[in-house]
N, C-alpha and C positions, 0 to 999 in steps of 0.2 A: 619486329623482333629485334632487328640491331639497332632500332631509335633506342630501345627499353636498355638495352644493356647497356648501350652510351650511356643512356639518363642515370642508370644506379652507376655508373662506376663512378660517374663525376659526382654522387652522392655524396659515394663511401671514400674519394679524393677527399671532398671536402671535407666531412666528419675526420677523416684520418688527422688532415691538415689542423683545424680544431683542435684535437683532442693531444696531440701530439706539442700544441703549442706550448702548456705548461711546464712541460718536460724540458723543452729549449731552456726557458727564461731560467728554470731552477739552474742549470749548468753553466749560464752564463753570466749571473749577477752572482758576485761571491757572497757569503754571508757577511754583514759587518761586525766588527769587534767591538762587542758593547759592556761598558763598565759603568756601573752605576754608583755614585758614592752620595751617601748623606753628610747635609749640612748641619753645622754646628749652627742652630737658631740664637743662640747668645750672642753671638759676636756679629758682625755687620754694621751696616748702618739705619738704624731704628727713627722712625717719622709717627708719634702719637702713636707708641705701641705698651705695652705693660714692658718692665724689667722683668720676665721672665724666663723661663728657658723656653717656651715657646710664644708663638707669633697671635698675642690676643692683643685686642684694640684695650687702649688705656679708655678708664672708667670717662661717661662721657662726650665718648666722638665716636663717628660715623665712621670712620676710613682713617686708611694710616698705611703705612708702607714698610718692607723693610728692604734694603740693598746689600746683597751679601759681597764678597771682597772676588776677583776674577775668578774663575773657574779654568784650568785647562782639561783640555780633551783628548784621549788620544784617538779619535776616531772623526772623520766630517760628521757632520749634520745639518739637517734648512730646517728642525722643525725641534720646539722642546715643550 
């Protein structure tokens, strides 16, 4: 009888521990501040693209590129 109740407590330890972890991580990563802005497709730097206002391949080729002018951010990031 006292193996059993050891065995559930360290169950309901562990479930506790689990279940309680998401709670942690939400309190302790802040949310980050995200701003989104659209790009002006006209302007940049165009590689075998149509003069348009948007980003289609000029009649003819396969690939083409555009390079738009820096972006600042006011937030970090490692991924876009």
């Amino acid at each position: 009888m006292r193996r059993s109740q050891s065995v559930l407590f360290a169950v309901i330890a562990l479930l506790a521990a689990i279940l309680a972890q998401p709670a942690v991580a939400k309190s302790v990563i802040p949310a980050p501040s995200v701003s989104f802005a659209r790009f002006d497709l006209g302007t940049g730097t165009r590689t075998r693209l149509a003069a348009r206002g948007d980003l289609t391949l000029a009649t003819g080729v396969n690939e083409g590129s555009w390079l738009s002018s820096p972006q600042s951010v006011p937030f970090a990031f490692d991924e876009l």
